[in-house]
C-alpha positions in Angstrom: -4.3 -13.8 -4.4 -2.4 -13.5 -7.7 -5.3 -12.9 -9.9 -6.3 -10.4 -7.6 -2.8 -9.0 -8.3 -3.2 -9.2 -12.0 -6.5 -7.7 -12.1 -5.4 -4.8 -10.4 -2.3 -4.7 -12.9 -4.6 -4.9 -15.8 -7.2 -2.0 -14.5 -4.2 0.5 -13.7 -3.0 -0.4 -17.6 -6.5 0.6 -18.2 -5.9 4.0 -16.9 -2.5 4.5 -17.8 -4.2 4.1 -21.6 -4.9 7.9 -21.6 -1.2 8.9 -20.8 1.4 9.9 -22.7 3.9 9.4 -20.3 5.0 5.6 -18.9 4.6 5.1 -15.0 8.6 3.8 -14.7 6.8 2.4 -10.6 4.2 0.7 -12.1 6.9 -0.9 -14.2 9.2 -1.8 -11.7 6.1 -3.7 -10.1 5.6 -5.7 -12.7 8.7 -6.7 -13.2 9.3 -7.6 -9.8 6.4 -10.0 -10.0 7.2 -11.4 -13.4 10.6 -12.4 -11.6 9.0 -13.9 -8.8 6.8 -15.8 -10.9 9.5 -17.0 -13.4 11.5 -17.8 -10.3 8.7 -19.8 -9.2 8.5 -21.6 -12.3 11.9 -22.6 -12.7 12.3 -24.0 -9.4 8.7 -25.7 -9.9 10.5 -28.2 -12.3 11.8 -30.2 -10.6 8.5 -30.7 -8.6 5.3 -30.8 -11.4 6.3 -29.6 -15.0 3.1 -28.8 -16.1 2.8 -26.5 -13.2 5.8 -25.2 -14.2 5.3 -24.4 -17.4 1.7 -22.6 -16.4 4.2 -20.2 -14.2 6.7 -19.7 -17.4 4.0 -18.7 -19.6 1.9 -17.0 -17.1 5.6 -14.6 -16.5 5.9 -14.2 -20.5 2.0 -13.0 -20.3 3.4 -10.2 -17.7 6.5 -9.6 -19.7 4.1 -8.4 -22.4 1.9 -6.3 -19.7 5.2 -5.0 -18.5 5.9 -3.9 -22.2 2.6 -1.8 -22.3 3.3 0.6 -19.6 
C-alpha cells in the first residue's frame, strides 16, 4: 500500500522534472505523509525500535522527495 504510494510520488516527481514551476498540492501531499509516517515512527518506539527507526528514516527519505518538488 505505501510503496504503492511512493511509487506514484516518485513518477509524478518524474514529470514535474520538466517544470519550472513547483506543484505547492503535490507538496502538501507529501508532507502530509512524511508526518504520518514520522508519527508512526515515534509512537512505534515504544513497541519495536528497529521498526521504528525504518519509519524515521523512511520519513527523512520523503523529507528530501518533498524538497524536490
Amino acid at each position: 500500500m505505501w510503496h504503492e504510494l511512493m511509487l506514484n510520488i516518485f513518477y509524478q516527481l518524474i514529470l514535474l522534472k520538466n517544470m519550472n514551476q513547483p506543484d505547492p498540492k503535490l507538496h502538501q501531499r507529501i508532507s502530509f505523509i512524511k508526518s504520518i509516517v514520522r508519527i508512526a515512527g515515534y509512537v512505534t518506539i515504544l513497541a519495536h525500535i528497529p521498526s521504528a527507526i525504518a519509519l524515521l528514516v523512511i520519513s527523512e527519505a520523503i523529507g528530501i522527495v518533498e524538497e524536490l518538488v
